[in-house]
N, C-alpha and C positions, 0 to 999 in steps of 0.2 A: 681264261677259256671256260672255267667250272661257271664262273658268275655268269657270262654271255649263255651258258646251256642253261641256267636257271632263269634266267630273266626271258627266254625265250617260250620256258615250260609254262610262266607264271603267266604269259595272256593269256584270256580269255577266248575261250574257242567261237568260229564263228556262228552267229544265231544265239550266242549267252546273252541272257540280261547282264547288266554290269549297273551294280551300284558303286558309286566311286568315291575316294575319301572322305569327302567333304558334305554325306549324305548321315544322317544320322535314323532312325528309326526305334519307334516305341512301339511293342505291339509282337502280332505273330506275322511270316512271312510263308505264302504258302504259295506254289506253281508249279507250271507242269514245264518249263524248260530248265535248261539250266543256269546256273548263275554265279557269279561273279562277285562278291564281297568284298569291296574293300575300307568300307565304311564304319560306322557303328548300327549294331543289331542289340536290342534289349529285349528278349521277349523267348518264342521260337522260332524253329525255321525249319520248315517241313515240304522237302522236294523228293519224296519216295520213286518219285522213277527217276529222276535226274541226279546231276552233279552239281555239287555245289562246290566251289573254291574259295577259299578265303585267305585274300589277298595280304602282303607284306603290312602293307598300313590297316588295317582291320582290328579292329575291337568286336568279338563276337559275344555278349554276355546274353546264353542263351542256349537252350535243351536244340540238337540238331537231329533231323533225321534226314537222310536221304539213299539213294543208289550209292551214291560214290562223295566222297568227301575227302579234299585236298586243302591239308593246312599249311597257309607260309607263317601267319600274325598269330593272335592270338584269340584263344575258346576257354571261355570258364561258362560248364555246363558238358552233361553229358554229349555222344557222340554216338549215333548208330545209324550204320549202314547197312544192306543187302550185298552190297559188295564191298568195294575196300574202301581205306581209309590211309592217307599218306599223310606222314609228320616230314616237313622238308623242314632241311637245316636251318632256317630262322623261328619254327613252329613253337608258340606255350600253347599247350593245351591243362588248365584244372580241371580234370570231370574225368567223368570213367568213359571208357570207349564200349563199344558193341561192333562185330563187323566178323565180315566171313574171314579177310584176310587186314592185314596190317602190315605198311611200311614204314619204319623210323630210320631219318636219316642221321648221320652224326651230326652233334649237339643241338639236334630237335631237344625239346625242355618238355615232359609229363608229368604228371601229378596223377594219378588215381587207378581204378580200377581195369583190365582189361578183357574184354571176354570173347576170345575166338570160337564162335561157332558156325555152323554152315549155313544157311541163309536168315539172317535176327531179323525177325520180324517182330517188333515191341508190341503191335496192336494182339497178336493171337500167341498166347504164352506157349512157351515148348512143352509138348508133354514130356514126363520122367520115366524113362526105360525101368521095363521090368524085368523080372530076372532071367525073361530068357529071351528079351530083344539083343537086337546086335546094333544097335544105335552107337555112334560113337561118340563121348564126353567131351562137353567143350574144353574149350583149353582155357584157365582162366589163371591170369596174374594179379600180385597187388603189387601195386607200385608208391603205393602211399609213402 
């Protein structure tokens, strides 16, 4: 039953691009809907107001940004989103993550750094609270 609820979560929503195993790509990948990876990616992939998912068979080697990011395969390369970021139980992820929030399922596989804070936007740095803001500290892990 666990497997049928997973295999169910893992298609592709309707109106996703879908690239699909047997797709290979060099280069950066950039769009404004969402999208479906289950291919290889060399390069980045940069869907700031979407979702990007990557799929069971996926080789992602490549810096990711987007709204939402859902990993089954595998990501070597960092990861930031605006909003979350799910590691389901078949996920490798090598790279450091960035994201508001963060899901790891059991025996999801990570390597690197993690930094929870409230909306990471990579292009406009956070400014550093002074001593009498009330800003509150990302959360940040190493998991090296």
């Amino acid at each position: 039953m666990a497997s049928e609820e997973s295999e169910t979560q893992m298609k592709p929503s309707e109106g996703s691009t879908i690239i699909g195993k047997s797709v290979t790509i060099q280069g950066d990948v950039m769009g404004e809907e969402d999208l479906y990876m289950d291919g290889v990616v060399e390069g980045t992939i940069m869907l700031p107001e979407n979702r990007l998912t990557v799929g069971p068979n996926a080789r992602v080697l490549a810096d990711v940004q987007a709204r939402e990011v859902v990993v089954f395969g595998l990501v070597e390369g960092n990861l930031r989103a605006a909003g979350r970021i799910e590691l389901r139980e078949s996920a490798i992820v090598k790279g450091d993550i960035f994201a508001s929030r963060l899901s790891i399922e059991e025996n999801a596989n990570m390597r690197g750094r993690v930094d929870l804070s409230e909306a990471m936007t990579p292009a406009v740095p956070r400014r550093r609270p002074s001593t009498g803001d009330s800003e509150s500290i990302a959360t940040v892990l190493d998991l090296s």
